[in-house]
C-alpha positions as CSV (number, residue, x, y, z in Angstrom):
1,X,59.8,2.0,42.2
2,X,63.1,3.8,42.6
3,X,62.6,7.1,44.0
4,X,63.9,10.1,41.4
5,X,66.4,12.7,43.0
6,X,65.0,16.5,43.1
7,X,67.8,17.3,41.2
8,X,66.6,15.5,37.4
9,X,63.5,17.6,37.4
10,X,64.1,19.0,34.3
11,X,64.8,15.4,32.5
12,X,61.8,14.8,29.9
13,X,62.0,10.8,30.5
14,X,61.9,9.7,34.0
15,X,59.9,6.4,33.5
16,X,62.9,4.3,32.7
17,X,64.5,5.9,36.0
18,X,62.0,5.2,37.8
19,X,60.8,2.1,37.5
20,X,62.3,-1.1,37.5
21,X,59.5,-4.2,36.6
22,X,57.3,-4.1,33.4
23,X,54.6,-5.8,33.7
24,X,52.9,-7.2,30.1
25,X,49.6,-8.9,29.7
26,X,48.4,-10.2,26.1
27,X,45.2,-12.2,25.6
28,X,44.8,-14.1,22.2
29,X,42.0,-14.6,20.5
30,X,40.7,-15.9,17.0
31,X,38.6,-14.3,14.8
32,X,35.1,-15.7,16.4
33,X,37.0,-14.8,20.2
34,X,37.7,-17.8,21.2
35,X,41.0,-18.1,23.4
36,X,44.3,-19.3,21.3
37,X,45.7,-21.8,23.9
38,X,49.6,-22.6,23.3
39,X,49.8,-19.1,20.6
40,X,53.0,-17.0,20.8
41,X,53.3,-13.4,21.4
42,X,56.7,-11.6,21.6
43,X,57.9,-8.8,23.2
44,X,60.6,-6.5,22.0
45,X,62.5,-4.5,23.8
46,X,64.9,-1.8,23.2
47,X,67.1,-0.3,25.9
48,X,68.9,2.0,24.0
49,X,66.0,4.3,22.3
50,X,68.6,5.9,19.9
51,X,69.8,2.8,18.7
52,X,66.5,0.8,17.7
53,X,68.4,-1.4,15.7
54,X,67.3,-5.5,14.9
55,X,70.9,-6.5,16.5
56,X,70.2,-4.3,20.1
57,X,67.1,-5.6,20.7
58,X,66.1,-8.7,23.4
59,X,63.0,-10.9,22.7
60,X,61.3,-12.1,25.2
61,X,58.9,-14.9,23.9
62,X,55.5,-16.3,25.9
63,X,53.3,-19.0,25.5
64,X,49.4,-18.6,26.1
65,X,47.5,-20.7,28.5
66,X,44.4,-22.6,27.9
67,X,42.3,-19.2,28.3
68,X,44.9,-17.5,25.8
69,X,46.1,-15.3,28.2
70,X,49.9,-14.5,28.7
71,X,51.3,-12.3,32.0
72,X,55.0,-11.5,32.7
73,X,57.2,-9.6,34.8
74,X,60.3,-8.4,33.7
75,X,62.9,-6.3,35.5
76,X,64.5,-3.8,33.8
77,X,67.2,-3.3,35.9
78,X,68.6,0.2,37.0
79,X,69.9,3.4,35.0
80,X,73.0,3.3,36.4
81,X,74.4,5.8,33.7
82,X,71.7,7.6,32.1
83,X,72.3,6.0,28.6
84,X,69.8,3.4,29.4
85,X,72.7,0.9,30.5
């Protein structure tokens, strides 16, 4: 966790300031809940959130384990301009 300046107190969005790593967990399950072993889930991810466009996006795909269960870390980098860059 990066710690926020005093100063951007009055900024509405501090989470993408202030954190770094997003953690995503995803179990799969058919319809009877049974774990999907080797099922896909993707996750999409938008760093610009006024340009939520299908070409400024990056996938990040994951393949479920033999208990269906997907966990991943991804860093997110720093704001280093306050356009989400």
């Amino acid at each position: 966790v990066l710690r926020v300046p005093y100063a951007a107190q009055s900024s509405p969005y501090m989470t993408t300031q202030a954190y770094q790593k997003l953690k995503w967990n995803v179990t799969l399950q058919d319809s009877k809940g049974h774990p999907v072993p080797g099922g896909q889930a993707l996750l999409f991810l938008w760093r610009d959130y006024y340009n939520r466009t299908t070409s400024n996006f990056e996938l990040t795909p994951a393949v479920a384990d033999a208990q269906g269960k997907i966990s991943q870390v991804i860093d997110l980098g720093r704001c280093v301009s306050g356009n989400g860059e």
